[in-house]
mmCIF file of the N, C-alpha and C atoms, coordinates in Angstrom:
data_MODEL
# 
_entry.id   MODEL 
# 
loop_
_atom_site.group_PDB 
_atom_site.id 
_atom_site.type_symbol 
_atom_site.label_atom_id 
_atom_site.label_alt_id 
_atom_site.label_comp_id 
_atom_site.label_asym_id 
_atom_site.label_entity_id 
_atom_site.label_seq_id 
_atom_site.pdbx_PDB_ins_code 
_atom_site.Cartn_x 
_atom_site.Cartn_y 
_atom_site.Cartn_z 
_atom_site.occupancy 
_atom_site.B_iso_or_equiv 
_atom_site.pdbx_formal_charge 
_atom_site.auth_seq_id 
_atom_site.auth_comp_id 
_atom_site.auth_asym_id 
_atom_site.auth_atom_id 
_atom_site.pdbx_PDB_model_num 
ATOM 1   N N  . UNK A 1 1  ? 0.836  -1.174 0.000  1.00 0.00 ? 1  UNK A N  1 
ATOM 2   C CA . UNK A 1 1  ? 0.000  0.000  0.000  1.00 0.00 ? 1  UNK A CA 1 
ATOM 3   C C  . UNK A 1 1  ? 0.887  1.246  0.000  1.00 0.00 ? 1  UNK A C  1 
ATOM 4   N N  . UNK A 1 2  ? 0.602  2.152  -1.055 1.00 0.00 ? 2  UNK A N  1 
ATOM 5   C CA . UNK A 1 2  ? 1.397  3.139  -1.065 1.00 0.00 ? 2  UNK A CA 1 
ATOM 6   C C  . UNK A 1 2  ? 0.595  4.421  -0.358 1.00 0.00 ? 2  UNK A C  1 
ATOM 7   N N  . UNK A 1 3  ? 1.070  5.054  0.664  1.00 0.00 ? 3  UNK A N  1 
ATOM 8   C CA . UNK A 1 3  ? 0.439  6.203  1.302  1.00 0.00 ? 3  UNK A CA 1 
ATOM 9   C C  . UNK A 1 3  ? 1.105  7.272  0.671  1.00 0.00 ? 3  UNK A C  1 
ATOM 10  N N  . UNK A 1 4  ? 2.532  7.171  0.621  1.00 0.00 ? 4  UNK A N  1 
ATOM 11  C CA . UNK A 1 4  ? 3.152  8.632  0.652  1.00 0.00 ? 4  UNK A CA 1 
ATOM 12  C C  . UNK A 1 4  ? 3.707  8.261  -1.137 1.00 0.00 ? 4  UNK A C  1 
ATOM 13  N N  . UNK A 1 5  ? 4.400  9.445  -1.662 1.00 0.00 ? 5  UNK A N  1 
ATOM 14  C CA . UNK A 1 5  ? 4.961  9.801  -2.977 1.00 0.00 ? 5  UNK A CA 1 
ATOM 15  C C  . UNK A 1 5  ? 6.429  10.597 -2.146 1.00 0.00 ? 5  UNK A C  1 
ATOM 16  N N  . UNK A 1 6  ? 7.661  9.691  -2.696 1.00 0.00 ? 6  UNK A N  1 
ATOM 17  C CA . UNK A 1 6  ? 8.737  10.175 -2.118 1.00 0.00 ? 6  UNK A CA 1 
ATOM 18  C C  . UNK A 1 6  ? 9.005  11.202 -3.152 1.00 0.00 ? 6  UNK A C  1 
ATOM 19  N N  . UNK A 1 7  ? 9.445  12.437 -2.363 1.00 0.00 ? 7  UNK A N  1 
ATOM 20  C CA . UNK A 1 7  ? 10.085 13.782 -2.959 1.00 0.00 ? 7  UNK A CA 1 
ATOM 21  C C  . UNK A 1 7  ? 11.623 14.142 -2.805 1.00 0.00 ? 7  UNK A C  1 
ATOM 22  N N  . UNK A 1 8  ? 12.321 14.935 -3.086 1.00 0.00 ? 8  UNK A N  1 
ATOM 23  C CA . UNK A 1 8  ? 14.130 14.747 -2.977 1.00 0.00 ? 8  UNK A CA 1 
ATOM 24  C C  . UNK A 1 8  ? 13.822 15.220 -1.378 1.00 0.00 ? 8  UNK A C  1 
ATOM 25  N N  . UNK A 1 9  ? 13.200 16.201 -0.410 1.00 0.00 ? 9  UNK A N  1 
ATOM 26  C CA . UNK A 1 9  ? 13.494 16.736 0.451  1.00 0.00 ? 9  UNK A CA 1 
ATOM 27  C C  . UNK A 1 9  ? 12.461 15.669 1.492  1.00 0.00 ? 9  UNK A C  1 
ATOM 28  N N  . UNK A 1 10 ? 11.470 15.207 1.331  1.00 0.00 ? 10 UNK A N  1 
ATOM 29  C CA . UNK A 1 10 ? 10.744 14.968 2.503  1.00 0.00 ? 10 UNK A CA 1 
ATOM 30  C C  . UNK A 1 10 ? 9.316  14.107 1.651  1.00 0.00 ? 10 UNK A C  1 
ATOM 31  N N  . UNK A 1 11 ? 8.324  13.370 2.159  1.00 0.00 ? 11 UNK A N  1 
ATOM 32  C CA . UNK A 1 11 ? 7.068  11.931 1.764  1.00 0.00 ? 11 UNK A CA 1 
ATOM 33  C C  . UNK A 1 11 ? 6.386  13.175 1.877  1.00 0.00 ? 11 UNK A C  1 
ATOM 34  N N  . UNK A 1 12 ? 5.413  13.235 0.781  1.00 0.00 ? 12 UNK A N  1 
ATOM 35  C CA . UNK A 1 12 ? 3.528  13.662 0.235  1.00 0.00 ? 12 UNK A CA 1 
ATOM 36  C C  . UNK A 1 12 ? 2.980  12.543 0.219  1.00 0.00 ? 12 UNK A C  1 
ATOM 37  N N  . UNK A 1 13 ? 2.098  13.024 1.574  1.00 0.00 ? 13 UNK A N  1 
ATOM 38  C CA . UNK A 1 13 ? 0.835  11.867 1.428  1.00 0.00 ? 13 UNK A CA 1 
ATOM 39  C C  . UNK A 1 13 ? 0.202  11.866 0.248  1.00 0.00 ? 13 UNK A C  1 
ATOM 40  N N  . UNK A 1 14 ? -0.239 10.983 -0.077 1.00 0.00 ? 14 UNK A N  1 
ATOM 41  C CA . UNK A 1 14 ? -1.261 10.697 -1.375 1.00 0.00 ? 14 UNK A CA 1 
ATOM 42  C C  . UNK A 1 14 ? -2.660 9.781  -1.201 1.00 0.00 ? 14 UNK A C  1 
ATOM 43  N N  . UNK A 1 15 ? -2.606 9.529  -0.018 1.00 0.00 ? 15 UNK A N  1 
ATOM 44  C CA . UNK A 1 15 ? -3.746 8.905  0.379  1.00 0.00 ? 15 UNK A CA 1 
ATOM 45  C C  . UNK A 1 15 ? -4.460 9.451  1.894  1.00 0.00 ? 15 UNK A C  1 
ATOM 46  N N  . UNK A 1 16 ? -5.702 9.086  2.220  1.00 0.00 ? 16 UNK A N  1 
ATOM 47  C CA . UNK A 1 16 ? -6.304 9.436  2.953  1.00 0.00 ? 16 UNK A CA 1 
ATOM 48  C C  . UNK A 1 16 ? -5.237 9.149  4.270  1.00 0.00 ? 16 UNK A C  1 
ATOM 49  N N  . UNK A 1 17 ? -4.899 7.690  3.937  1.00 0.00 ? 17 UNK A N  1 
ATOM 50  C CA . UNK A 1 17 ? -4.404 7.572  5.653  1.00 0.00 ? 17 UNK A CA 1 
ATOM 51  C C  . UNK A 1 17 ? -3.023 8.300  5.708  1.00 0.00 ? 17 UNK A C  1 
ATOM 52  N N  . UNK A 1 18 ? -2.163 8.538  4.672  1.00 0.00 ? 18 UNK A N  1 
ATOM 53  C CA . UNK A 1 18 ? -1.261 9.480  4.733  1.00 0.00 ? 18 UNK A CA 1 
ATOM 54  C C  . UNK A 1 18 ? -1.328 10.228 5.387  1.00 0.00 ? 18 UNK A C  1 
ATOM 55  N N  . UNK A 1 19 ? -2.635 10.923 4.930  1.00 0.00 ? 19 UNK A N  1 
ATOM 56  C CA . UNK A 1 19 ? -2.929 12.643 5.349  1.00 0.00 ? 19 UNK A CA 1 
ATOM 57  C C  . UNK A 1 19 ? -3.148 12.260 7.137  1.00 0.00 ? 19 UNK A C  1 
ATOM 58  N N  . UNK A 1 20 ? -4.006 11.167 7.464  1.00 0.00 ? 20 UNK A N  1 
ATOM 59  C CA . UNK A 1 20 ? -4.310 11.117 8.826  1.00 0.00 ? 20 UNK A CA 1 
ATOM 60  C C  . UNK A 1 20 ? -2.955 10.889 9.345  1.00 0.00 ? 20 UNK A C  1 
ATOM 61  N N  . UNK A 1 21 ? -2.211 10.230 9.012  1.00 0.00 ? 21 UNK A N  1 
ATOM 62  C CA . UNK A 1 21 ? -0.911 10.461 9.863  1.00 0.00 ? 21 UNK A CA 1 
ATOM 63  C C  . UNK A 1 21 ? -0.415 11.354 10.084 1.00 0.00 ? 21 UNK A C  1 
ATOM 64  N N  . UNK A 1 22 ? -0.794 12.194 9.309  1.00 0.00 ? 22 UNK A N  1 
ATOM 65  C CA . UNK A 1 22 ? 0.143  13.866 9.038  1.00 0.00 ? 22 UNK A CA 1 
ATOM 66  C C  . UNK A 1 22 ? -0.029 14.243 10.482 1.00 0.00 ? 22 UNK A C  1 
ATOM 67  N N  . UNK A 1 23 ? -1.789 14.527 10.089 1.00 0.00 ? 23 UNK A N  1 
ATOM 68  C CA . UNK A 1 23 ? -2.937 15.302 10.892 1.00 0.00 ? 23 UNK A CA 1 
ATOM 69  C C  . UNK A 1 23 ? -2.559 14.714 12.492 1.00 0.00 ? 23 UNK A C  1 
ATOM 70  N N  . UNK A 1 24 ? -2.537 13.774 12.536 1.00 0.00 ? 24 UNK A N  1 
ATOM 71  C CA . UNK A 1 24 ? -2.449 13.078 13.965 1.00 0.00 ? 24 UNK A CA 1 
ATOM 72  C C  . UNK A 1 24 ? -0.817 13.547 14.558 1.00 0.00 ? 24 UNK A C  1 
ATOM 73  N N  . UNK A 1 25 ? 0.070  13.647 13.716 1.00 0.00 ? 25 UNK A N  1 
ATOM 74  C CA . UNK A 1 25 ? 1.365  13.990 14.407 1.00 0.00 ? 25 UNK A CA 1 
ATOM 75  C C  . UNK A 1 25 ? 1.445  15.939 14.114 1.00 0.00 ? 25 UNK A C  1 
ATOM 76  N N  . UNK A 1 26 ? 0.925  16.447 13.797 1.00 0.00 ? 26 UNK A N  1 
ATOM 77  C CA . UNK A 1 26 ? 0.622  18.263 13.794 1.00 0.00 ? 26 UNK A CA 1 
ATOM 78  C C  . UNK A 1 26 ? -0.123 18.065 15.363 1.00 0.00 ? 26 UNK A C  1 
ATOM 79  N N  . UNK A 1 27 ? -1.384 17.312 14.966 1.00 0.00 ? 27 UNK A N  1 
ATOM 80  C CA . UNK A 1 27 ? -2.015 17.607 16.597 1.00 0.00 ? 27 UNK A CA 1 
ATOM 81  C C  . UNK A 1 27 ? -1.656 17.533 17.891 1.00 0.00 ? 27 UNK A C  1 
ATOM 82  N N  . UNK A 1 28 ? -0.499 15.960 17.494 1.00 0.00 ? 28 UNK A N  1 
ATOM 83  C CA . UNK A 1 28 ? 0.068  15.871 18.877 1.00 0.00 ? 28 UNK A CA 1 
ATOM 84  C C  . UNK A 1 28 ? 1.228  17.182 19.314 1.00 0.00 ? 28 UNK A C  1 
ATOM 85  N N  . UNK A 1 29 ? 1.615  17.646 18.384 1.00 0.00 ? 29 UNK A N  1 
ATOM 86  C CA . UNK A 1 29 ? 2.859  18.530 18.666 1.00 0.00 ? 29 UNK A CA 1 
ATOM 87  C C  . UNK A 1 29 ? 2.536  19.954 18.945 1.00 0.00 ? 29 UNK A C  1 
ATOM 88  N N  . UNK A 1 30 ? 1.175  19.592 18.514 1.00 0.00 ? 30 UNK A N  1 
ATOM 89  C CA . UNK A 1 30 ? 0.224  21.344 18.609 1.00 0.00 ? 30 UNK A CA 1 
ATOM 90  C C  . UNK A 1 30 ? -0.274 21.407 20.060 1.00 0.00 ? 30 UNK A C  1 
ATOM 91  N N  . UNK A 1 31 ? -0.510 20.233 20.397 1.00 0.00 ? 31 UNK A N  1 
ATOM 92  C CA . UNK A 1 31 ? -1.087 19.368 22.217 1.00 0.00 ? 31 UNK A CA 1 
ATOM 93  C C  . UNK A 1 31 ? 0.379  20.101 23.079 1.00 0.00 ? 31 UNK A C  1 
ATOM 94  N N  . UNK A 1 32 ? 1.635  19.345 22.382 1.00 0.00 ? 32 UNK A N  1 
ATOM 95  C CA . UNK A 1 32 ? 2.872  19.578 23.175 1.00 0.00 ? 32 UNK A CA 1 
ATOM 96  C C  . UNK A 1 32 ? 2.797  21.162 23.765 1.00 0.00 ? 32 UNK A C  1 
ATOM 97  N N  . UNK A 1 33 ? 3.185  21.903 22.552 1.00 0.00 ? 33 UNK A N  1 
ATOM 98  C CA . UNK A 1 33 ? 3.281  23.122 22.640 1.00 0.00 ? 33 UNK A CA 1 
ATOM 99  C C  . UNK A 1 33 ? 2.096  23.979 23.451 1.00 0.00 ? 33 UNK A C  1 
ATOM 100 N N  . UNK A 1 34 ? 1.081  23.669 23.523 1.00 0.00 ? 34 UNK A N  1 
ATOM 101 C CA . UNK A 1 34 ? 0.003  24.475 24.385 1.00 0.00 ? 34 UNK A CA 1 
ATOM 102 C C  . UNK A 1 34 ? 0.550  23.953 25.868 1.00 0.00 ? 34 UNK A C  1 
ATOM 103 N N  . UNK A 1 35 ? 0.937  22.489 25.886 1.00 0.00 ? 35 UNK A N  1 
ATOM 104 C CA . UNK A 1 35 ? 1.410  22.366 27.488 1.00 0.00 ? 35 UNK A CA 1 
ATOM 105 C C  . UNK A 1 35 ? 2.690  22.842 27.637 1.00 0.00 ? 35 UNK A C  1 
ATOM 106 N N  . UNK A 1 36 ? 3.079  22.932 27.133 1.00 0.00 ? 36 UNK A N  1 
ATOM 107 C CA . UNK A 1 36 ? 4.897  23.827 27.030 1.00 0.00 ? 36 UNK A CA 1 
ATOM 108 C C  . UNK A 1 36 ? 4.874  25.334 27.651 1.00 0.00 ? 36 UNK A C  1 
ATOM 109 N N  . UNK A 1 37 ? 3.741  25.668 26.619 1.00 0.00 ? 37 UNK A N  1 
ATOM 110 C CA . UNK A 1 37 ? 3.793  27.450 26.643 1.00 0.00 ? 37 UNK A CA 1 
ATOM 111 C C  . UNK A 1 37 ? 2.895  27.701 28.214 1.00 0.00 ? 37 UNK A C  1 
ATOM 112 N N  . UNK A 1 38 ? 2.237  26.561 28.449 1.00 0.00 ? 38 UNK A N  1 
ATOM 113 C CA . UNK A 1 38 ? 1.066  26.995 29.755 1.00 0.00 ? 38 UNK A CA 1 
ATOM 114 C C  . UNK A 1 38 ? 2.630  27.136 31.106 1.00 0.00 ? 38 UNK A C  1 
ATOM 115 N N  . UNK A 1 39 ? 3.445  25.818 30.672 1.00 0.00 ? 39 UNK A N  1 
ATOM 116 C CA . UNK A 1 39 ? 4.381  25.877 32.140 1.00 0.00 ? 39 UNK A CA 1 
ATOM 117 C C  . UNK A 1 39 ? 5.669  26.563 31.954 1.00 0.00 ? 39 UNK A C  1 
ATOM 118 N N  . UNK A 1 40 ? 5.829  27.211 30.503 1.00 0.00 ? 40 UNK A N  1 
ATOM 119 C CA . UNK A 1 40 ? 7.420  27.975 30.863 1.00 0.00 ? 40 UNK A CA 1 
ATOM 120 C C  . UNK A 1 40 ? 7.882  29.321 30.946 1.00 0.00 ? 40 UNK A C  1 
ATOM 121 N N  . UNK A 1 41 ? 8.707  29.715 31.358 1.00 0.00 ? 41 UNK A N  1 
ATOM 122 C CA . UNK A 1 41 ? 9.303  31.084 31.310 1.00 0.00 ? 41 UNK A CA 1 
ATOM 123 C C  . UNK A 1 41 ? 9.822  31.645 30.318 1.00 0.00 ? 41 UNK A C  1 
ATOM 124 N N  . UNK A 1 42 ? 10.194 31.141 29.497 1.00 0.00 ? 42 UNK A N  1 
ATOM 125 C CA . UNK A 1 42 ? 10.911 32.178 28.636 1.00 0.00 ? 42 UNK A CA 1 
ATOM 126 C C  . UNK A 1 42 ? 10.947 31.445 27.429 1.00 0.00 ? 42 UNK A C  1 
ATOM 127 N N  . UNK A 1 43 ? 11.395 31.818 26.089 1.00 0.00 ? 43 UNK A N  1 
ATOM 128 C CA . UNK A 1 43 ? 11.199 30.684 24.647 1.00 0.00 ? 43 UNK A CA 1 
ATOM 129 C C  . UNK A 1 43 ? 12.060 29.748 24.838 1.00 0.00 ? 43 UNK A C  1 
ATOM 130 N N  . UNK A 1 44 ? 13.215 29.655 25.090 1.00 0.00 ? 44 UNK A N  1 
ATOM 131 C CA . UNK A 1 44 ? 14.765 28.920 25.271 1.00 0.00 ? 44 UNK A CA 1 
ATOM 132 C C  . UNK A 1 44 ? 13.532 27.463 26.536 1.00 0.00 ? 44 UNK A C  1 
ATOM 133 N N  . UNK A 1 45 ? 13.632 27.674 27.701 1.00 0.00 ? 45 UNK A N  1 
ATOM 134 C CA . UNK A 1 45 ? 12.261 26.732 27.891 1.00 0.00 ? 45 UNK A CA 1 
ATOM 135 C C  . UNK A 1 45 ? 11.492 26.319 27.187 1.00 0.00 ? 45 UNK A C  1 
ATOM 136 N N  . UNK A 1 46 ? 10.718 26.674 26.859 1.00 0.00 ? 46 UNK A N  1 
ATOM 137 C CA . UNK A 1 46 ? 9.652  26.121 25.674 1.00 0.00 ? 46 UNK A CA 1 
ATOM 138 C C  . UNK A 1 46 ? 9.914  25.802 24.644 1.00 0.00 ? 46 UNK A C  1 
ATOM 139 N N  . UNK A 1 47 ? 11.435 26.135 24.049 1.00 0.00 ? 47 UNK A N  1 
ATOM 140 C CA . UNK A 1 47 ? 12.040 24.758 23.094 1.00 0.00 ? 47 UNK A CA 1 
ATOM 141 C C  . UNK A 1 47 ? 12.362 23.889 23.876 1.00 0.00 ? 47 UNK A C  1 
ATOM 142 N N  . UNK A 1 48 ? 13.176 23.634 24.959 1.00 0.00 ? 48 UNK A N  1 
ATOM 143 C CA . UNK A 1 48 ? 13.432 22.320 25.641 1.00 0.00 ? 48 UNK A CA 1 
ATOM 144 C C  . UNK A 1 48 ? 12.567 21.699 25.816 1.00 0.00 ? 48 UNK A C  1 
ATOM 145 N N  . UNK A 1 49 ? 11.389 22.516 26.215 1.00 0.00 ? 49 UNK A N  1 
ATOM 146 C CA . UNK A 1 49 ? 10.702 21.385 26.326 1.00 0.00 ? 49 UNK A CA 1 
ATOM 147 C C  . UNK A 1 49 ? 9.515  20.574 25.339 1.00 0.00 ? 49 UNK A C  1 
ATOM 148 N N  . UNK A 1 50 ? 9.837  21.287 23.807 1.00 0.00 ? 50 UNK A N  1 
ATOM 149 C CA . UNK A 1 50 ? 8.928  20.773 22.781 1.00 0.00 ? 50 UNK A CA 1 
ATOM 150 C C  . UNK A 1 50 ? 9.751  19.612 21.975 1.00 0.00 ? 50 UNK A C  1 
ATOM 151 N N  . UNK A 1 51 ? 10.870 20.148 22.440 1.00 0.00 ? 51 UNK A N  1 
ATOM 152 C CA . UNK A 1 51 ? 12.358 19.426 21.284 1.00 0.00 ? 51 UNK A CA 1 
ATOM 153 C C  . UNK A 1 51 ? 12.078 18.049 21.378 1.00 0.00 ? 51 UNK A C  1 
ATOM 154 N N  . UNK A 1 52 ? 12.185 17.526 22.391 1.00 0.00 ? 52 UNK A N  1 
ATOM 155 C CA . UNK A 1 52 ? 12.076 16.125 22.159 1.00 0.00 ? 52 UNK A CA 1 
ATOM 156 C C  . UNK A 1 52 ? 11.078 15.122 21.845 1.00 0.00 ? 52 UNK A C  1 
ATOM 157 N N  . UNK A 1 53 ? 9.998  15.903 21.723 1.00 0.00 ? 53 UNK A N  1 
ATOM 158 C CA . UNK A 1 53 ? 8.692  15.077 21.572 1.00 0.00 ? 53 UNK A CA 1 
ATOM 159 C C  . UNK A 1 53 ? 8.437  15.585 19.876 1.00 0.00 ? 53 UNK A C  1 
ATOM 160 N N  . UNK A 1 54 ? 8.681  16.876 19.718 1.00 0.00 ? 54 UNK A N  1 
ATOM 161 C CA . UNK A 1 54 ? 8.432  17.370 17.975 1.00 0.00 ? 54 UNK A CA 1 
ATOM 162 C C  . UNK A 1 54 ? 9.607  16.185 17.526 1.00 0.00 ? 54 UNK A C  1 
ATOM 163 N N  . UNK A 1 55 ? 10.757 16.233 17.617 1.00 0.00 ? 55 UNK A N  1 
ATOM 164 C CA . UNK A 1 55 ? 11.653 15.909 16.840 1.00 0.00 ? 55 UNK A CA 1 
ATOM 165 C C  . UNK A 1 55 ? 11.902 13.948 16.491 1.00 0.00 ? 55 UNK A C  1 
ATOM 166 N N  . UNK A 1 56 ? 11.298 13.290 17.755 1.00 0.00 ? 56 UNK A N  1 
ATOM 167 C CA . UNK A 1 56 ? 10.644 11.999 17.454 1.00 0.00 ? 56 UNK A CA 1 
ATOM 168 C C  . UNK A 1 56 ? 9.456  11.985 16.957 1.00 0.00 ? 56 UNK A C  1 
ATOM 169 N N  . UNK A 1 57 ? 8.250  13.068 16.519 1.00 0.00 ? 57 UNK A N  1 
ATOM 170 C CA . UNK A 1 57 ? 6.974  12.121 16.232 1.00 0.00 ? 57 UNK A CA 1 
ATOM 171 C C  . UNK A 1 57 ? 7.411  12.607 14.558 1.00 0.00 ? 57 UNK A C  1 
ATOM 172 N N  . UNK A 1 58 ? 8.133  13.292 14.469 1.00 0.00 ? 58 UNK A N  1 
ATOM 173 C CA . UNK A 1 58 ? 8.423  13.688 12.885 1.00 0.00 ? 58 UNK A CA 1 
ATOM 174 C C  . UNK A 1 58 ? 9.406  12.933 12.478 1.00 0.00 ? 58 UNK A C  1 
ATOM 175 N N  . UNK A 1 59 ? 10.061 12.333 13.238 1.00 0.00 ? 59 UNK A N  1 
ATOM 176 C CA . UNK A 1 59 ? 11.599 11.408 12.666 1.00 0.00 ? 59 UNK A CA 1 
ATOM 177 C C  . UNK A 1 59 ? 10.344 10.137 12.448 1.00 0.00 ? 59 UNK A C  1 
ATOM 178 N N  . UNK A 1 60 ? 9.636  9.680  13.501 1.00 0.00 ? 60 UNK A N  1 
ATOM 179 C CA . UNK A 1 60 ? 8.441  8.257  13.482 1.00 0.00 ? 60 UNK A CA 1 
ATOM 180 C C  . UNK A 1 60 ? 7.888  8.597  12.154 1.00 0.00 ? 60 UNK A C  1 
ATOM 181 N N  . UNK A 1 61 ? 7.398  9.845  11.526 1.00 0.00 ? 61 UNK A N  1 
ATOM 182 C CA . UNK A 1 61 ? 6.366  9.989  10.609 1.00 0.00 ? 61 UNK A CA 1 
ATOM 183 C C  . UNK A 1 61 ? 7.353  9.605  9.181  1.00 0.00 ? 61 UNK A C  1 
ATOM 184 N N  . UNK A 1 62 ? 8.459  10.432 9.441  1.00 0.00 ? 62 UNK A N  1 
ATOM 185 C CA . UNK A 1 62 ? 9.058  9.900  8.081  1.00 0.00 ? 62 UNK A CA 1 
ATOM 186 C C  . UNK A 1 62 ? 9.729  8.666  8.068  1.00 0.00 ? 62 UNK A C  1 
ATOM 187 N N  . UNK A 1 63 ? 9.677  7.870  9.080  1.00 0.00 ? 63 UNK A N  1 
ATOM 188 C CA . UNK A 1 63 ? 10.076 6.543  8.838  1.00 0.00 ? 63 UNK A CA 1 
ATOM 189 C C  . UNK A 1 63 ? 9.187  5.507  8.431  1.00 0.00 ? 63 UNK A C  1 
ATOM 190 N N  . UNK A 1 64 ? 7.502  5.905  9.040  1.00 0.00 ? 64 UNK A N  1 
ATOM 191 C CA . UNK A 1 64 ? 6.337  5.284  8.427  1.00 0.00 ? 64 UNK A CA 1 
ATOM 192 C C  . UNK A 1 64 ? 6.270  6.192  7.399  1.00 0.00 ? 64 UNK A C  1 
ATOM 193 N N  . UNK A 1 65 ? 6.452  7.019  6.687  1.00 0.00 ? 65 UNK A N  1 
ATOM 194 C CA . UNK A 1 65 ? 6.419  7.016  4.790  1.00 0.00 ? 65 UNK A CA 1 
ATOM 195 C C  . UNK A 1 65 ? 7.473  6.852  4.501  1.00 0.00 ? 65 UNK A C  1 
ATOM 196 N N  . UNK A 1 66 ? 8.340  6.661  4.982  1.00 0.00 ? 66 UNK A N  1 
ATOM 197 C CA . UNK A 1 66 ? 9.765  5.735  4.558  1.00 0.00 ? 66 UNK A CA 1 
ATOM 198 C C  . UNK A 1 66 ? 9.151  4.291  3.699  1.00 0.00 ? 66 UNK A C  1 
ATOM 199 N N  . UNK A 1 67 ? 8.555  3.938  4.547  1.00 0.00 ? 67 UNK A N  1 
ATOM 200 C CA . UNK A 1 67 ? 7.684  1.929  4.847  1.00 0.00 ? 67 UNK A CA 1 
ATOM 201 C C  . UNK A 1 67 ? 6.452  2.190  3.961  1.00 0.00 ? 67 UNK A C  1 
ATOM 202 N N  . UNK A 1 68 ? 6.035  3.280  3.761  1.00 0.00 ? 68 UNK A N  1 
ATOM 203 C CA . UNK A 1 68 ? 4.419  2.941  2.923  1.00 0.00 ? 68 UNK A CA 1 
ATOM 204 C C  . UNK A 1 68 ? 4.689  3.767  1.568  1.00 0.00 ? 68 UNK A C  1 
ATOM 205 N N  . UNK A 1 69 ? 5.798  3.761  1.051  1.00 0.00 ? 69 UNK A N  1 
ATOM 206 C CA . UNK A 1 69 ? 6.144  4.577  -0.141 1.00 0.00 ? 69 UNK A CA 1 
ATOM 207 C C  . UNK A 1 69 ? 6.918  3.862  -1.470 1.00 0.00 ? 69 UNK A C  1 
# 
């Protein structure tokens, strides 16, 4: 099953469940960041504390259109 269309820089979904994967890893990181910004002081905080959760669900996403492409 092909979800994504590989590009030189980064996977285009091309199918519905593509897109829901997208959608589901924007939301979770959009989730992160509202709890980030509610508990920190200053931006330099609120990257520490988005960094590690943005930067695995987007490394996970392009490794599942790595696999469905």
């Amino acid at each position: 099953m092909k979800a994504y269309r590989n590009n030189k820089i980064t996977y285009i979904p091309i199918t519905i469940g593509g897109y829901l994967i997208d959608i589901l890893a924007v939301l979770f990181v959009a989730t992160v960041v509202v709890a980030a910004a509610r508990n920190s002081h200053s931006f330099s905080d609120m990257f520490y504390s988005i960094f590690p959760y943005a930067v695995t669900t987007f490394l996970l996403r392009e490794w599942i259109a790595s696999k469905l492409s």
